[in-house]
Structure formats: structure tokens, C-alpha cells
C-alpha positions in Angstrom: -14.3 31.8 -12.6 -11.9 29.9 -14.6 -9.1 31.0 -12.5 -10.7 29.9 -9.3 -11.4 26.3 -10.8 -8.0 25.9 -11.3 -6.7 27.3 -8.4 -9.2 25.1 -6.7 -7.8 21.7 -8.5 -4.6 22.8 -8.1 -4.7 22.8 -4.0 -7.2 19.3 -4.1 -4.2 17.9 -6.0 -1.4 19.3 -4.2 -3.4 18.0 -0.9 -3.6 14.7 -2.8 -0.2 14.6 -3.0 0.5 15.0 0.8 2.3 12.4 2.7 0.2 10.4 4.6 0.7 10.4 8.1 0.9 7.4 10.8 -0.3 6.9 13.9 2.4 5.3 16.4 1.3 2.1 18.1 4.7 1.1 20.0 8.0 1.9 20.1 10.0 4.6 19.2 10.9 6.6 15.5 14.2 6.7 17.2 14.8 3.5 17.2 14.8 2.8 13.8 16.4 6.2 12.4 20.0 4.5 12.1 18.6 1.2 10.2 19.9 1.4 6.5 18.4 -2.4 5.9 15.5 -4.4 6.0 14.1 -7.7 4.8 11.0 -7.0 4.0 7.9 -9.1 4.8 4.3 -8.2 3.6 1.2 -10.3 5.5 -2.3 -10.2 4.5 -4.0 -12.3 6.1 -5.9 -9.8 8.2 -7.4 -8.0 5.4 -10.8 -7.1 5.2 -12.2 -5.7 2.0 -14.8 -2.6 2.3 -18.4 -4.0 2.3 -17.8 -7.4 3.0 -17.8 -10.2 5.8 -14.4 -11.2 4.9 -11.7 -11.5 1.9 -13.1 -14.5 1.1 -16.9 -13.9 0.6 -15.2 -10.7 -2.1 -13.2 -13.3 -3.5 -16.6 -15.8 -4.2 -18.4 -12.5 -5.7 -15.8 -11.8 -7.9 -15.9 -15.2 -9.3 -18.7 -15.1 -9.6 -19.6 -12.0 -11.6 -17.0 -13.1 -13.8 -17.9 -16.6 -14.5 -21.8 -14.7 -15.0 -19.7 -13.2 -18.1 -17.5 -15.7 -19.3 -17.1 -19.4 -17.6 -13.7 -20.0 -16.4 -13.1 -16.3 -15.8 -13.3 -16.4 -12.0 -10.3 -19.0 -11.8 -8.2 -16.6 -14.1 -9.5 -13.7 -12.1 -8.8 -15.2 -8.3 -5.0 -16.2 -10.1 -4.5 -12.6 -11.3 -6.3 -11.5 -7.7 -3.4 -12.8 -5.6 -0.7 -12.4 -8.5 -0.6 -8.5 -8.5 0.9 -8.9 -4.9 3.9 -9.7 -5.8 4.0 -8.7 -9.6 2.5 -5.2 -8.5 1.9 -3.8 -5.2 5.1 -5.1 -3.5 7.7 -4.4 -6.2 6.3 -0.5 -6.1 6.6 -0.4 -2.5 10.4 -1.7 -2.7 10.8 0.9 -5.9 9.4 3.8 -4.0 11.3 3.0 -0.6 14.9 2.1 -2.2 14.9 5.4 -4.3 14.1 7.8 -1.2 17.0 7.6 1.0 20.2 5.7 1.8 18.2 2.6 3.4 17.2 -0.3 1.6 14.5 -3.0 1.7 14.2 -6.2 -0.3 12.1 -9.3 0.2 15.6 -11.2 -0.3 17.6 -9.6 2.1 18.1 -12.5 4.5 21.5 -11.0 5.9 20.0 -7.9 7.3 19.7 -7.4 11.0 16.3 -6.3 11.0 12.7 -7.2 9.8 10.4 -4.4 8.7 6.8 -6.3 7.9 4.0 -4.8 6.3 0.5 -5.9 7.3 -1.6 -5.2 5.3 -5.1 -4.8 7.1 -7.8 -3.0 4.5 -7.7 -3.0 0.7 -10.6 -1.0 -1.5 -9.4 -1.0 -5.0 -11.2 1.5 -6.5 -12.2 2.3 -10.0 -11.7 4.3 -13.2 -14.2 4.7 -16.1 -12.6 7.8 -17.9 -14.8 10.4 -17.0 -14.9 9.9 -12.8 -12.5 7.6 -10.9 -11.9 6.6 -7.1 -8.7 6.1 -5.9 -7.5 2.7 -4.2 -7.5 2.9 -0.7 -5.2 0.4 1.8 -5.0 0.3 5.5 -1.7 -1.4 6.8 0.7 -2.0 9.8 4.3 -1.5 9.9 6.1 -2.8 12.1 10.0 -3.2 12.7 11.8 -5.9 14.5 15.7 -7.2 15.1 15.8 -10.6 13.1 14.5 -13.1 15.8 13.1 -11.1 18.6 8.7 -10.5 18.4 8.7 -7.6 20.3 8.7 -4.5 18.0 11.3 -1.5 18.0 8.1 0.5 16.3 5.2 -0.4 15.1 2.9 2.1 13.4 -0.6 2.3 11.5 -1.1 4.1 8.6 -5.2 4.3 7.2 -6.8 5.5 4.4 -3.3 5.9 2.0 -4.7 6.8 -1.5 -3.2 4.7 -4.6 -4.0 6.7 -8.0 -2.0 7.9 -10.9 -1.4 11.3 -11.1 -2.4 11.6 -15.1 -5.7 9.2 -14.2 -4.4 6.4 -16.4 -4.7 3.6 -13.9 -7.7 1.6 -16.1 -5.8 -1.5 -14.2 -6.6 -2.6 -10.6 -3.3 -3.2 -10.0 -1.5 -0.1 -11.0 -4.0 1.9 -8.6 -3.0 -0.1 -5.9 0.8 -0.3 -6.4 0.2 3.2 -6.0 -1.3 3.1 -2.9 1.5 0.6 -2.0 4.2 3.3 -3.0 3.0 5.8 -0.7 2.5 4.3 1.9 6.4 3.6 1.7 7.6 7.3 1.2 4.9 7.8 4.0 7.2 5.5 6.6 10.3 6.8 5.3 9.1 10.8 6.0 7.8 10.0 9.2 11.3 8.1 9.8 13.2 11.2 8.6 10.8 13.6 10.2 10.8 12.0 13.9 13.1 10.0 14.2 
């Protein structure tokens, strides 16, 4: 019995652990094979946020429930809210693309000849209370462009990449999610190396 627990956990982790894979909307994996830099650019101004209207009416509930404990928390809250972008989930993306491969992104790479911009288009972030926990989940765009031209050399969708630490000590919002954020970069970059 004991032996098939583990062996159970053992293939739900290693199946955690699996690259995510996209589905392509344009272009071609070809196209982009060569590319060893890109400015990055991350947009969320499509996101929605799992059981709600829009990002904004999760926003106002946040606030709210925090404000219900402490007044003034919602302000610090909503600052913190936006804040882990680029604190959190964007440096891990950069971290986990730059150390997988001779190509390189950065959101200050204004020389390079083409754009890859992450659109990020669903965001759950999950929660950990000791005992049980649910991974962060993010949907999100990628698409790849030369530097001034809108059409996209490839442009694919990835859904349902899973953010969690692999000990269970993300307590934080944030470091869930910058682990969703890291995936979904070494997801691009084996879908890059596998078809392109």
C-alpha cells in the first residue's frame, strides 16, 4: 500500500512537472528558431480573473475584504497587486528564459531586432494553507514580431500553465505566480527547440 502511494505521487508530480504545451495561432516555430534576442514586452490588459466580470470588479473585492480587516489595507493591497508584476512574475520569466538556452530576453533590450510580447490573458492565483494548496494558474499569448512590423512571425497560446513550488512553500501570492510565469517561459523555449 505504502509503495503504491508513493509511486502514485511520484507520477502526479513528475506529470506536474511536464512542459506545458502551446497551441499555435499564426506563423511558424521556424521562424523564430535562429532568434538569440528579444525585447520583451508583457501586456495585461486583457486579463480576466476566474469568477469575475472583469479585473477590476476582483480588484474592488479585494479592497474590500481587506479594508473589512484593517482600513487602508485595500490601497496597500491594490499597490502590492500591480507591484508583483514587475518585482515578481516578470523577473522569473526573464530568469527562467535567459538560463535555458543561448537566446536572451530583457525588458531593456531596445537594440534587438525582434519583439517577443507576452499577453497575458487569465490569472487565478491560487492558495496555500499548509495542509492543501492550489496552484496558480495563467493563460497567456506569445507572440513574436521584427521591431516595427504588427504582423506576427508566430504567435502562440499557451492555457492552464501551473505556478507552484515544488517543496509547497509558496504562502506568498506572488511566488506561486512567478512560478507560473517561469514555466510558461521554458514552455516557449521547448516548443521552440522541439519544432522549430
Amino acid at each position: 500500500m505504502k509503495n503504491s502511494v508513493l509511486a502514485a505521487l511520484s507520477i502526479l508530480f513528475t506529470l506536474s512537472m511536464v512542459a506545458q504545451k502551446g497551441d499555435l495561432l499564426k506563423g511558424d516555430w521556424k521562424a523564430v528558431s535562429s532568434i538569440q534576442k528579444f525585447d520583451l514586452e508583457f501586456d495585461y490588459s486583457n486579463l480576466e480573473v476566474p469568477d469575475f466580470d472583469t479585473e477590476e470588479d476582483y480588484i474592488k473585492q479585494k479592497m474590500k475584504e481587506k479594508d473589512e480587516d484593517n482600513p487602508g489595507d485595500g490601497v496597500i493591497w491594490k499597490k502590492k497587486y500591480f507591484d508583483d508584476r514587475e518585482d515578481h512574475f516578470e523577473p522569473k520569466f526573464v530568469e527562467s528564459f535567459n538560463k535555458r538556452g543561448d537566446a536572451q530576453a530583457g525588458k531593456d533590450f531596445d537594440d534587438a531586432a525582434y519583439v517577443l510580447k507576452v499577453d497575458v490573458t487569465m490569472l487565478s492565483h491560487g492558495w496555500n494553507v499548509g495542509v492543501m494548496r492550489k496552484a496558480a494558474r495563467l493563460d497567456a499569448i506569445l507572440s513574436v514580431y521584427k521591431r516595427g512590423d504588427e504582423t506576427p512571425l508566430l504567435q502562440v497560446k499557451y492555457e492552464n500553465v501551473k505556478g507552484a513550488d515544488a517543496l509547497g512553500y509558496d504562502f506568498a501570492i506572488h511566488s506561486r505566480v512567478a512560478e507560473g510565469f517561469a514555466k510558461l517561459a521554458k514552455s516557449f523555449l521547448a516548443d521552440v527547440k522541439k519544432k522549430g
